[in-house]
C-alpha positions as CSV (number, residue, x, y, z in Angstrom):
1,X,23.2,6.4,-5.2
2,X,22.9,6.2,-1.4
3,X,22.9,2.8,-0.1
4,X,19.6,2.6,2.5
5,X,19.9,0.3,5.5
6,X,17.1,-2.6,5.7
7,X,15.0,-0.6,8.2
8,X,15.4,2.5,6.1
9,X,14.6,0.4,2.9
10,X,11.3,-1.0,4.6
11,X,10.3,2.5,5.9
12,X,10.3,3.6,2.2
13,X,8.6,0.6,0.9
14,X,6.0,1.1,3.4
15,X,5.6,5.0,2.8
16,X,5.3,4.1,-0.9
17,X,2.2,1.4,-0.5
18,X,0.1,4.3,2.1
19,X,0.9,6.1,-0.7
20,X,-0.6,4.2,-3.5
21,X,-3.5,2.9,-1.0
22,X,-4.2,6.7,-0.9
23,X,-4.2,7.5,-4.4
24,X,-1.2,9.5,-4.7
25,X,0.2,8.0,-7.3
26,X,4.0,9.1,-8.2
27,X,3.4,9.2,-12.0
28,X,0.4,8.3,-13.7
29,X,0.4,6.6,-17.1
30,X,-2.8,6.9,-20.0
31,X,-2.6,4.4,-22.7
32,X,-4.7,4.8,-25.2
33,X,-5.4,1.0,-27.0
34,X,-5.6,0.2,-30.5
35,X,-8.4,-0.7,-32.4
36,X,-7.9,-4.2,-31.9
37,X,-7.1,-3.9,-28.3
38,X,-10.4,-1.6,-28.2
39,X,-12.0,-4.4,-29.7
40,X,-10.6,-6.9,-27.2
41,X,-11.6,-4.7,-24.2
42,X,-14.9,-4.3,-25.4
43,X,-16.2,-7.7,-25.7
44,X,-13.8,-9.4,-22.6
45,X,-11.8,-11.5,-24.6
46,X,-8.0,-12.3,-24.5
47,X,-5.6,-11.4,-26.7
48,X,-5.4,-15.5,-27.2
49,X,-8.8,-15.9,-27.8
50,X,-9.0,-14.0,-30.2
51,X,-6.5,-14.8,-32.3
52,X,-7.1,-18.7,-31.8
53,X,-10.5,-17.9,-32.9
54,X,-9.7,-15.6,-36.0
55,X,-7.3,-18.9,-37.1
56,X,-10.0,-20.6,-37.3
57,X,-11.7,-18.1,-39.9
């Protein structure tokens, strides 16, 4: 692995976030949630809510 210098370092950092800020994403991940994460996403709650409140069921 090629060691960078701290200018060549912050040039890549700083070609990486135009990047991002432009959409071009390097890899793009699709998770597809669980019922009970579905369930979560749908009605805003946490993941602590909701189990503090099914405790108290």
């Amino acid at each position: 692995m090629k060691h960078l210098s701290g200018q060549e370092l912050g040039n890549k950092l700083l070609k990486s976030v135009k990047e991002m800020k432009a959409g071009k994403a390097a890899r793009i991940t699709k998770v597809t949630p669980n019922q009970a994460a579905a369930a979560r996403l749908k009605t805003g709650l946490s993941q602590i809510i909701v189990r503090k409140r099914t405790k108290e069921i």
